[in-house]
C-alpha positions in Angstrom: 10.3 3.2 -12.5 7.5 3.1 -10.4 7.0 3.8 -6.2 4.8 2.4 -3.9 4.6 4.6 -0.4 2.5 2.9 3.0 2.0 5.6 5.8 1.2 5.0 9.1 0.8 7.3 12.5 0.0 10.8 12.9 -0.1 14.0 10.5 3.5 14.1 10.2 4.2 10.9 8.1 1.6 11.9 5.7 3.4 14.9 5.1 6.7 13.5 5.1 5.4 10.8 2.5 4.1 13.5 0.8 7.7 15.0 0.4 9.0 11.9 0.2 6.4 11.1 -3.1 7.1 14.9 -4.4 11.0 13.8 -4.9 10.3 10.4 -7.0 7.8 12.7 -9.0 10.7 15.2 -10.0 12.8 12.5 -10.7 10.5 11.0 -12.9 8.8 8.1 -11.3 5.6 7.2 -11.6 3.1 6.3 -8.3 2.3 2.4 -8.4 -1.4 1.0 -7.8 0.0 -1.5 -5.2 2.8 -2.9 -3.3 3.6 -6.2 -6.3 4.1 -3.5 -9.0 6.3 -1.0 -7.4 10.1 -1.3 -7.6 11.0 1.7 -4.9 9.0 0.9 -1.7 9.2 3.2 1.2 7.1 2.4 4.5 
């Protein structure tokens, strides 16, 4: 499976994305070059 994550505003959603992308890593999900070949999106 593969996840796509879009951040926007301050300092705080990057790093919330960040622990957000941390958890699909540990699951075992792999980060997705763009939006079309994701199939977990999180904005």
């Amino acid at each position: 499976m593969k996840y796509f994550i879009k951040t926007y505003g301050c300092q705080m959603n990057k790093s919330d994305s960040e622990k957000i992308a941390g958890a699909f890593k540990v699951k075992g999900y792999t980060k997705a070059k763009s939006l079309n070949e994701a199939n977990v999106v999180v904005i």
